[in-house]
C-alpha positions in Angstrom: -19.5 16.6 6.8 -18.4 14.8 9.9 -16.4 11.3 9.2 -18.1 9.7 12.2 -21.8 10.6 13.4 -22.2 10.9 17.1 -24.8 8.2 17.0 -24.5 4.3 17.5 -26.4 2.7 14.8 -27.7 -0.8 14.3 -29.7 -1.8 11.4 -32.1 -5.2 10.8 -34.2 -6.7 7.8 -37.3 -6.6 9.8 -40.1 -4.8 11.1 -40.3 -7.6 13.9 -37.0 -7.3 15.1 -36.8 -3.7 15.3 -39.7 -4.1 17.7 -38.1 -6.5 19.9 -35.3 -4.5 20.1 -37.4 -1.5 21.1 -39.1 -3.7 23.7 -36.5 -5.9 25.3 -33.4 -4.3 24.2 -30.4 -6.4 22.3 -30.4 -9.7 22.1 -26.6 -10.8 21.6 -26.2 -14.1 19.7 -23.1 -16.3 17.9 -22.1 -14.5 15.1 -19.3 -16.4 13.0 -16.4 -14.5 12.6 -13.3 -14.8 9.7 -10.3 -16.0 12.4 -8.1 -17.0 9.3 -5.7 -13.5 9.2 -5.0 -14.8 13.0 -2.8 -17.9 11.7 -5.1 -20.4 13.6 -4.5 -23.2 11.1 -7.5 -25.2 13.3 -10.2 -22.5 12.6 -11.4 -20.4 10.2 -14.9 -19.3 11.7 -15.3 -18.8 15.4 -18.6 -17.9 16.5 -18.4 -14.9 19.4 -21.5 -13.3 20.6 -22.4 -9.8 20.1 -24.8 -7.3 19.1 -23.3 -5.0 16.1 -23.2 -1.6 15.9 -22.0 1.6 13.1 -21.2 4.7 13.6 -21.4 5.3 9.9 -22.1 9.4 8.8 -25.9 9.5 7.4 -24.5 10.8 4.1 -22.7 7.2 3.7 -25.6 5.5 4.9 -27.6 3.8 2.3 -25.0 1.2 1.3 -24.9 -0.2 4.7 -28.7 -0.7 5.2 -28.9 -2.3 1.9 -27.0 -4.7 2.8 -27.8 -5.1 6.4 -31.5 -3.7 6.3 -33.8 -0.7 6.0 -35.3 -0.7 9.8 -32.8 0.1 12.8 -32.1 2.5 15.6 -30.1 4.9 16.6 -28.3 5.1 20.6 -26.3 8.2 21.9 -22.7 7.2 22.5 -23.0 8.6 25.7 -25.1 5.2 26.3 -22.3 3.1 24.4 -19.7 4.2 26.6 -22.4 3.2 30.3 -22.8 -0.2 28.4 -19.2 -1.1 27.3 -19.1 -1.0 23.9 -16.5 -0.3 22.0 -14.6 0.5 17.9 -13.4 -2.5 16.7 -9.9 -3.1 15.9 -8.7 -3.3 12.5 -5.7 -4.8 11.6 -5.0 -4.0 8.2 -2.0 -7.1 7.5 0.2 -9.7 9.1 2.1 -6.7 10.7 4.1 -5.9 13.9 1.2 -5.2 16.0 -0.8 -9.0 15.0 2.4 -10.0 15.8 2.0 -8.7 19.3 -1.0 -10.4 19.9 0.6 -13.9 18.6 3.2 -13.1 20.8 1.1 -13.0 23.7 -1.0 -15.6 22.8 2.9 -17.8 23.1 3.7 -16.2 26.6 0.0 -16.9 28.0 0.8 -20.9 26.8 3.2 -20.9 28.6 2.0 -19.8 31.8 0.4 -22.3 34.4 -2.9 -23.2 33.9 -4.9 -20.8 36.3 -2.8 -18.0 35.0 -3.2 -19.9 31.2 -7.1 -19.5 31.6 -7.6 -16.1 32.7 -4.8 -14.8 30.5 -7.0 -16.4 27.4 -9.9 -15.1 28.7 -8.6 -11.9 28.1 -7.0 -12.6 25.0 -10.1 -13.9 23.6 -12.2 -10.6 24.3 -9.8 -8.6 22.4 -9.8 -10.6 19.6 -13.8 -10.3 20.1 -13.6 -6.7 19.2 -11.4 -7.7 16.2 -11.5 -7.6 12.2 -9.1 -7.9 9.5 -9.8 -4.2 7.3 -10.7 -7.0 4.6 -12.0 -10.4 5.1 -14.9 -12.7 4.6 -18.4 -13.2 6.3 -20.7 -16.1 5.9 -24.2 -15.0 4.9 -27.1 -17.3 4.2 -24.5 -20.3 4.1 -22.3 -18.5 1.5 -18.8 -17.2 2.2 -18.2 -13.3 0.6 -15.4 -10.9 0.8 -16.0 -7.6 2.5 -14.1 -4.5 3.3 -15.4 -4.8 7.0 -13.2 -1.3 7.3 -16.0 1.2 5.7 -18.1 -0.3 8.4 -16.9 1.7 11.2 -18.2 -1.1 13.7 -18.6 -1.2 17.0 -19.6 -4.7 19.4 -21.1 -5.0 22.3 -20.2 -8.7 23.1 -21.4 -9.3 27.0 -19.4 -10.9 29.7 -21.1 -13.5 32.0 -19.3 -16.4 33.6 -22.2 -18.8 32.1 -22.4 -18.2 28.7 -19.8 -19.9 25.9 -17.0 -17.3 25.4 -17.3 -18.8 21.6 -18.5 -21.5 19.3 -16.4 -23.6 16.9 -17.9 -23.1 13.6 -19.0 -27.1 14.1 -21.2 -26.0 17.3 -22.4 -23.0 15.1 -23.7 -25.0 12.3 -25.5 -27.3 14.5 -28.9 -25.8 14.7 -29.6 -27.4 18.7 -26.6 -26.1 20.0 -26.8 -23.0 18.5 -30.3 -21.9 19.5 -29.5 -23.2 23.2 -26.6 -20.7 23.4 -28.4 -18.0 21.8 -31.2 -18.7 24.7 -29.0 -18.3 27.1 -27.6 -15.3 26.2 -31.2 -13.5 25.3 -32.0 -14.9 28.9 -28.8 -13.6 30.6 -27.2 -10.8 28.5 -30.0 -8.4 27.2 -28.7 -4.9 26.6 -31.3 -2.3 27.4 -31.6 1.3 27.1 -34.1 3.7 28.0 -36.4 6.5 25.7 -34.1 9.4 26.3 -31.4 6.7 24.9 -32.7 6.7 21.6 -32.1 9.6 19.0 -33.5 7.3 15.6 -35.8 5.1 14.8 -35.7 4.2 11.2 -38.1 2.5 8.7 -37.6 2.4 4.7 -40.4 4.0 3.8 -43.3 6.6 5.2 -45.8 3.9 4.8 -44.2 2.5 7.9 -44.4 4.8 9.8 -47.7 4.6 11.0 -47.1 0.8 12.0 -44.0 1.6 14.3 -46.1 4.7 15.7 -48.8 2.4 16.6 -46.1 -0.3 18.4 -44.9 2.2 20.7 -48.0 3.8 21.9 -49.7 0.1 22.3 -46.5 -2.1 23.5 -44.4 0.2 25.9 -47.1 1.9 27.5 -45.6 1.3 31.0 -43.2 4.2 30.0 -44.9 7.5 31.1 -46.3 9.8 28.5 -43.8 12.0 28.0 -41.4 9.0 27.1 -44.2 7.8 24.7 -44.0 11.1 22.8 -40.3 11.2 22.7 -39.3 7.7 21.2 -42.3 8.7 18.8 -40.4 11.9 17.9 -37.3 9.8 17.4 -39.4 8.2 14.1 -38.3 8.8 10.8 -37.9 7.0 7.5 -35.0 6.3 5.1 -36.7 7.2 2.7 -37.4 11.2 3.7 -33.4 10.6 4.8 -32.0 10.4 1.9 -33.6 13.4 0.5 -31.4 15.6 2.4 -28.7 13.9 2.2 
């Protein structure tokens, strides 16, 4: 069994989403993360946007979707790696290499400020593709604990001078601002892929098969045939998954 599957995966609760993806690609949104392990007294949730990926083995893959959702896709890497994404970092305690970060974080304060803002730039896009091994998530309001480790993500979180690098958790809970950011980055930071980018489509069951069959032929029929039949032959369902797994 390989610990890794050579396939980016991302997973959704619905039908309707999996066909916007299929249509228009990613839409990255504000996605509040658990800052607390960074020793940032002032914030506990910082909102970075991102679309989120898993390169979770199919044998390990049934607790993931439950929690995320049964319909996704699945990319090549090969596609990953032309788009930028990348593994998140784990850091597993307040250890010598979080100290390294806080330690830069010090030297960039100190530097003047046109230096100061491209040095926290940077600064903040690592810690965009950061995650404590455990930590908490907010999830329909509610705070949980999660062992984001066994998640084996990987982000996609778009660079573009004007979008919000972040939200405070503040600008995230406030519905207005949070949709207008989200627009703009749906407008501005979509990622695409082609046909022969896609190895999976998933659904739960068989009986939805059909419905995502009948999407592709109807919706993306600017794509030329032979693209048709191949995202078609990319359809499968969880459900005849886990059977051989």
């Amino acid at each position: 069994m390989q610990p890794r599957s050579i396939s980016l995966f991302h997973f959704t609760k619905s039908m309707e989403v999996l066909k916007s993806v299929i249509k228009e690609g990613f839409w990255p949104r504000y996605c509040l993360e658990d800052v607390q392990w960074q020793g940032i007294s002032s914030n506990e949730f910082i909102a970075f946007p991102m679309v989120c990926f898993c390169d979770i083995p199919m044998s390990r893959i049934s607790e993931h979707v439950g929690f995320y959702g049964s319909f996704g896709i699945g990319l090549t890497k090969e596609w990953g790696a032309k788009n930028n994404l990348n593994p998140v970092i784990y850091f597993a305690s307040d250890n010598p290499l979080h100290g390294a970060i806080r330690s830069l974080t010090s030297l960039v304060l100190d530097l003047e400020e046109q230096k100061q803002d491209v040095g926290l730039k940077n600064l903040r896009y690592i810690l965009a593709h950061s995650k404590p091994t455990h930590g908490r998530m907010i999830i329909s309001g509610s705070s949980l604990t999660k062992d984001f480790y066994q998640e084996s993500e990987w982000r996609y979180v778009p660079q573009n001078d004007e979008i919000e690098e972040y939200l405070s958790y503040q600008d995230h809970q406030t519905e207005s601002k949070l949709e207008a950011n989200n627009y703009i980055t749906g407008k501005l930071c979509r990622l695409k892929f082609l046909p022969s980018d896609v190895k999976y489509i998933f659904v739960p069951t068989d009986a939805e098969i059909p419905s995502i069959m009948n999407f592709i032929q109807s919706e993306l029929d600017y794509y030329p045939n032979a693209d048709i039949k191949l995202l078609m032959s990319r359809v499968t369902s969880l459900e005849s998954v886990s059977q051989d797994v």
